[in-house]
C-alpha positions as CSV (number, residue, x, y, z in Angstrom):
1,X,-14.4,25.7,14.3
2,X,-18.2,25.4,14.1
3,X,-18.3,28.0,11.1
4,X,-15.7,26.1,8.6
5,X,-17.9,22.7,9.6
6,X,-21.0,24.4,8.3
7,X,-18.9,25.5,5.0
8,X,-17.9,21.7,4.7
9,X,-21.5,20.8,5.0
10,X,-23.1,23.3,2.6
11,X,-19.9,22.5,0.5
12,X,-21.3,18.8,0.4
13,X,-25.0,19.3,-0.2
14,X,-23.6,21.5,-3.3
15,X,-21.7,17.9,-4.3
16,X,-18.4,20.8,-4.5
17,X,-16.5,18.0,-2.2
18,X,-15.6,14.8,-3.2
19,X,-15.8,11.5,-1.0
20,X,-12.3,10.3,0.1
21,X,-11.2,7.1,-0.7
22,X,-10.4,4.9,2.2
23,X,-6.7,2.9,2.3
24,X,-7.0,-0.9,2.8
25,X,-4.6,-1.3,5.9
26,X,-3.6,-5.0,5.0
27,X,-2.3,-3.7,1.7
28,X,-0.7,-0.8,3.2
29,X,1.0,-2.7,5.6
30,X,2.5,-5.0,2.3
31,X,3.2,-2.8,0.0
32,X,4.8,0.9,-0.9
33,X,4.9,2.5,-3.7
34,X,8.3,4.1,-5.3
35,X,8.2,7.5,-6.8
36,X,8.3,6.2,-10.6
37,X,5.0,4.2,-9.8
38,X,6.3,1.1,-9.3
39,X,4.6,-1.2,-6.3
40,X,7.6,-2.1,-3.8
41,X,7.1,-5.3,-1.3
42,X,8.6,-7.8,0.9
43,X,9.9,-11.0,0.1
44,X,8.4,-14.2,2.0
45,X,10.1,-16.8,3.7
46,X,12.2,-15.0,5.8
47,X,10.0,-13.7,8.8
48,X,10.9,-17.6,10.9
49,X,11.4,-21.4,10.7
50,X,15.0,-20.0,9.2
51,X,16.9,-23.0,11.2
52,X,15.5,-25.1,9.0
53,X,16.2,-23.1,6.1
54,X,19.6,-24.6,4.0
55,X,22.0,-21.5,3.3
56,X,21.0,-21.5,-0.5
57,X,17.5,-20.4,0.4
58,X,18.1,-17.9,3.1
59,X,20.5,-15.8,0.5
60,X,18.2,-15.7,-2.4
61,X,15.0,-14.3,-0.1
62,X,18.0,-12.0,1.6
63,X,16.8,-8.8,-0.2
64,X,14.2,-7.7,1.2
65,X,12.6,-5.2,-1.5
66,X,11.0,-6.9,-4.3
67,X,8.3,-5.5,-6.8
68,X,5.1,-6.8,-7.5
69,X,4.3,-8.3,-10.7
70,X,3.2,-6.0,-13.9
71,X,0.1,-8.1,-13.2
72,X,-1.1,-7.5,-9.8
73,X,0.4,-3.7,-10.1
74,X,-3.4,-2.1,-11.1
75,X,-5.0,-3.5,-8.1
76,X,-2.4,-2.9,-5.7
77,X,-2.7,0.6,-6.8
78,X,-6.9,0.4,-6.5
79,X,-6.3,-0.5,-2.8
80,X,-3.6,2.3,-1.9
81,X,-5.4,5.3,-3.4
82,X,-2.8,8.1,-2.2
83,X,0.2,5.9,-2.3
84,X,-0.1,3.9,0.9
């Protein structure tokens, strides 16, 4: 175990290794991404409070896969670096 450590290290000092990339956990939590790239997530409104809620609005926010706007796509991505 020891050796392959001091590989990594000298490995490092050479700059051979790249840094990893950490995940943001909120954004993982929120979103997924499908396998053609697209950011998948979780409609609102439909977590509580649905008592109040008239039948109209609890069937429209009944699927519960959405995707994310073509806007707000690049940074989703930024924050989910190997695909959350």
């Amino acid at each position: 175990m020891r050796f392959i450590y001091n590989i990594f290290v000298k490995l490092e000092r050479k700059g051979k290794l790249m840094a990893k990339l950490k995940t943001n956990k909120a954004a993982k939590k929120r979103y997924s991404l499908t396998a053609t790239g697209k950011v998948k997530r979780t409609k609102s409104n439909r977590r509580h409070l649905l008592a109040n809620k008239t039948k109209r609005q609890k069937k429209s926010g009944k699927v519960q896969n959405a995707y994310a706007s073509k806007t707000c796509e690049n940074t989703i991505k930024k924050l989910l670096p190997y695909g959350g």
